[in-house]
N, C-alpha and C positions, 0 to 999 in steps of 0.2 A: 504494500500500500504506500502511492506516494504523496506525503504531504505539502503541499507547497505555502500554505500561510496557517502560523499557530495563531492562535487567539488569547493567550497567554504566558506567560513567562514566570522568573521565578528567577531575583539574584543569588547570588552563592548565598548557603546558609551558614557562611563563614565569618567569622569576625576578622578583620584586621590584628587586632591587638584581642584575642581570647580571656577572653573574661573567666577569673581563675573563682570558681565559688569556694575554693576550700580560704583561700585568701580572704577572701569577704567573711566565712568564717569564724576565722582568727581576728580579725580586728573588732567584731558582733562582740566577740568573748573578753577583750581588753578593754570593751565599753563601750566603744564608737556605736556612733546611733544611723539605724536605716540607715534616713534620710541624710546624716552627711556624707557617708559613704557612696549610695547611687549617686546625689545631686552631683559628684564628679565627673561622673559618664558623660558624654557625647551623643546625641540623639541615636546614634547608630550601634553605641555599647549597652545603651539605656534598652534598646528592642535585643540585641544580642543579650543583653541578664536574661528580659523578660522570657524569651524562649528557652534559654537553659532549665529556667526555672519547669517551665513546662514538659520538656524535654527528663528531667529527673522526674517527672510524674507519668514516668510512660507514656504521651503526646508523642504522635509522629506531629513534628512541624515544619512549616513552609515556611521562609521569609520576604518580605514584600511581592506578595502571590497579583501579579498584575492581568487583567482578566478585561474582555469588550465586549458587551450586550450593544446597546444604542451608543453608548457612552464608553472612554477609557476607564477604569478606577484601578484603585491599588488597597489590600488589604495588608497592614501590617503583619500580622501572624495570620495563619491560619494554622490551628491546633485538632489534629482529631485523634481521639481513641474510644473504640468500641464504640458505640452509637452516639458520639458527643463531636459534631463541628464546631469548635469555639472561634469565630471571627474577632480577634483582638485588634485593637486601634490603641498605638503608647503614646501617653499622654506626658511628655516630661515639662509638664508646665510650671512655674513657680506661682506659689499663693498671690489671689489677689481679691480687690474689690468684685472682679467680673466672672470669678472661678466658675459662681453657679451658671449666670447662662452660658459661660462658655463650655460646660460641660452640658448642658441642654441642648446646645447647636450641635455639638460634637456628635452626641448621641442619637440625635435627628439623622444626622449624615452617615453615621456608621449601621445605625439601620436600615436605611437606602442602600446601603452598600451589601451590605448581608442580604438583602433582598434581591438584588441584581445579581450577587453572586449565584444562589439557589437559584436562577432562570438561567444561569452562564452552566450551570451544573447538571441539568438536565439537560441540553442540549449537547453536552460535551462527557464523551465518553472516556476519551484519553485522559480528561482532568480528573474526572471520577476516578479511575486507572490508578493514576497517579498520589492522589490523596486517601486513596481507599475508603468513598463513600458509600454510601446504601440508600438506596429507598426506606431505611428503615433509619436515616440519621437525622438525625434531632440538631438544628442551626440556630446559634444563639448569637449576641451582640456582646460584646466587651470592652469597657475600655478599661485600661489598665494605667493609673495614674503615680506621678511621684507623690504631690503632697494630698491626702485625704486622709482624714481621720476615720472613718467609718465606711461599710460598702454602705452602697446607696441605689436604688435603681431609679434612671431617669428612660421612662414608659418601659422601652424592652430589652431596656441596654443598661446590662450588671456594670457596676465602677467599681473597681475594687484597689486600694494603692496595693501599691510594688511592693509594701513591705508584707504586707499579709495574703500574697496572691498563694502562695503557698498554704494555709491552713486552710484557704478556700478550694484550691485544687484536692485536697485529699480529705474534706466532706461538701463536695463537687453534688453529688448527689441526694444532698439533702438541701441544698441550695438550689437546685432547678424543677426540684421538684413541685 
């Protein structure tokens, strides 16, 4: 079979500079708090943690999974395992006056995005293929933020910060339920 135009892509799921979590670890345990430890990342180390994280929870992940219905879009992560597509958007914003609607917009858009994805995914066999989805996968919204105090969901899109995306990941299923 010969293809002559993909309809998505997918950059390396490699980091530049490897983000060592036993490292992040170690300095957890000397004191150092989360958030000053991420807020030193780079937009690009910052999605590189967040998939590792993922990745230690059994997640097959994709990194910036770029996909065209009507429109171009880019999902930052896309995370699956066993009947769970998580569509992640990283948020490394810093605290502000405008946090909440900018995480309302955000939320609006990444559910538009999750939504086009699921139309890009049925029509597309090779991407299903490739991410090993089902008829039987369950598509959610994510964003994943630096500064938040609490999850929070804005309509159908879970916000969870960086620092707890982890205890979220491993009672996943009492959260979506």
């Amino acid at each position: 079979m010969h293809i002559q135009h993909m309809q998505y892509s997918c950059l390396e799921d490699k980091l530049i500079d490897m983000i060592d979590l036993e490292k992040i670890k170690q300095k957890l345990l000397k004191g150092y708090q989360h958030e000053d430890i991420i807020k030193k990342f780079n937009w690009k180390e910052f999605e590189g943690f967040i998939a590792e994280i993922f990745r230690n929870n059994h997640f097959f992940v994709k990194q910036n999974f770029v996909f065209k219905t009507k429109n171009r879009y880019e999902i930052d992560l896309v995370a699956v395992s066993n009947r769970y597509v998580l569509c992640i958007d990283c948020k490394e914003w810093n605290r502000g006056r405008y946090k909440k609607s900018g995480l309302k917009k955000a939320a609006n858009k990444q559910e538009k995005r999750v939504g086009e994805f699921r139309k890009f995914l049925k029509k597309n066999l090779i991407a299903n293929k490739m991410l090993n989805t089902s008829q039987k996968s369950r598509f959610y919204s994510l964003i994943v933020t630096l500064f938040e105090e609490e999850l929070l969901k804005e309509n159908n899109t879970i916000i969870v910060p960086a620092w707890k995306l982890n205890s979220f990941l491993l009672d996943l299923d009492n959260y979506l339920a």
